[in-house]
Every structure is written in C-alpha cells, then in structure tokens.
C-alpha positions, 0 to 999 in steps of 0.5 A: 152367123156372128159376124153377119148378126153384128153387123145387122145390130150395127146397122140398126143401132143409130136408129136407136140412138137418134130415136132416144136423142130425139126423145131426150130433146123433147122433139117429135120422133122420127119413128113412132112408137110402134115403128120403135117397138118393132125395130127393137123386137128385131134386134132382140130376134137377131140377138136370139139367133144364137139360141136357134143356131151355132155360131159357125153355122153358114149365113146362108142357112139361117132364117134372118128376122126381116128388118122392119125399118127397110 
C-alpha cells in the first residue's frame, strides 16, 4: 500500500507544481480551478488511505480514489 500510494502522489506532483508555476508567472493556468481542487482532494484521499488501512495491506485489496486528472 505504501509504495503504491507513493507512487500515485509522485506522479501527481508536477501537476502541482506547474500549476503554482503558472499561477506565479501570472499566466493562464492549464488547470482551472475546480480541475486544481480536485486533483488536490485526490492526493489527500491518497494520503487518508493509511486511516482506512494498514500499510502491509495488499494493493489489490484496497479502494484506490480515482484520479480525476487521467
């Protein structure tokens, strides 16, 4: 579950990243801000997996959040 969960929040990050880049440029973003909200409450529902689950738990046996950006 951990490594799985790391990786999902990795892939995710430079998302973020461009999106404050952009934001910092004063240029349009390429997420508006409801698609930046939501890929936001993803990587915290990936973060909350810990509360639902043991970390040893199988990555086949959990309910991954869907992420909303794919």
């Amino acid at each position: 579950l951990e490594t799985e969960r790391t990786i999902r929040l990795y892939d995710t990050d430079w998302l973020v990243q461009r999106h404050q880049e952009e934001q910092l440029r004063g240029v349009l973003t390429t997420l508006n801000p409801q698609e930046f909200s939501n890929l936001l409450n993803y990587k915290q529902q990936l973060r909350d997996l810990t509360d639902q689950y043991p970390l040893n738990t199988p990555v086949d046996q959990v309910t991954w959040p869907i992420n909303p950006i794919n």
